[in-house]
N, C-alpha and C positions, 0 to 999 in steps of 0.2 A: 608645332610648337607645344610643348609640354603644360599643361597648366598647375598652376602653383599652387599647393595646401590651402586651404581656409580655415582646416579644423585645427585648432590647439593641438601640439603635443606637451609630453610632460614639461616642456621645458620653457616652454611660454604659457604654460597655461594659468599660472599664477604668480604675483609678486613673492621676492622671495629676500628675505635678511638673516644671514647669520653670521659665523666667526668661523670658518676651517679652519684658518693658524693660530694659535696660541705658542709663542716664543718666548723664554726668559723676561727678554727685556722688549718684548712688542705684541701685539695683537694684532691682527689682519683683520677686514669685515669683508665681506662680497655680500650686495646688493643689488637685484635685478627688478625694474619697471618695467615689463612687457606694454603697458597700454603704453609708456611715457616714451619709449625707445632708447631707457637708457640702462647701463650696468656701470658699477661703482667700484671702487676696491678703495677702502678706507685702511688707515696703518696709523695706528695709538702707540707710540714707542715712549717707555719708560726707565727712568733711570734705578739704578741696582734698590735704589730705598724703597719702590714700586710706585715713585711720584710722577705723573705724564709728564713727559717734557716736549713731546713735537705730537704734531698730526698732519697727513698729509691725507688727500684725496683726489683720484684719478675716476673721472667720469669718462665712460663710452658709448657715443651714440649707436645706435644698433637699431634698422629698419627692418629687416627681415629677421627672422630667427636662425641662428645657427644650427640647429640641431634640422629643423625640418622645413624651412625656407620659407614659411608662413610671412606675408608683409602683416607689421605689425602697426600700433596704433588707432588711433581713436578713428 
């Protein structure tokens, strides 16, 4: 049986919040908790005056890490 990573790679090794999309009329967020096991993708969509008009939020639980199969959490 294989044993599974312990060590952090890049990709769980730290919390991470930023904005990849920038749209006309929306913004995108991607946020990642490695200790909490979760990733986020937040969407601020606004109308042509640049006034918010909606927000959504999609939460993903996440126990292992995707890149390097580390189980994750406290």
């Amino acid at each position: 049986m294989a044993k599974r990573n312990t060590k952090p790679c890049e990709f769980c090794a730290e919390e991470f919040f930023g904005a990849p999309d920038e749209m006309p009329n929306a913004q995108v967020y991607f946020e990642k908790y490695p200790d909490s096991g979760v990733m986020s993708l937040t969407v601020f969509s606004f109308s042509d005056d640049r006034e918010q008009n909606g927000e959504e939020t999609y939460s993903i639980p996440f126990h292992y890490c995707p890149e390097c199969g580390r189980e994750l959490g406290w």
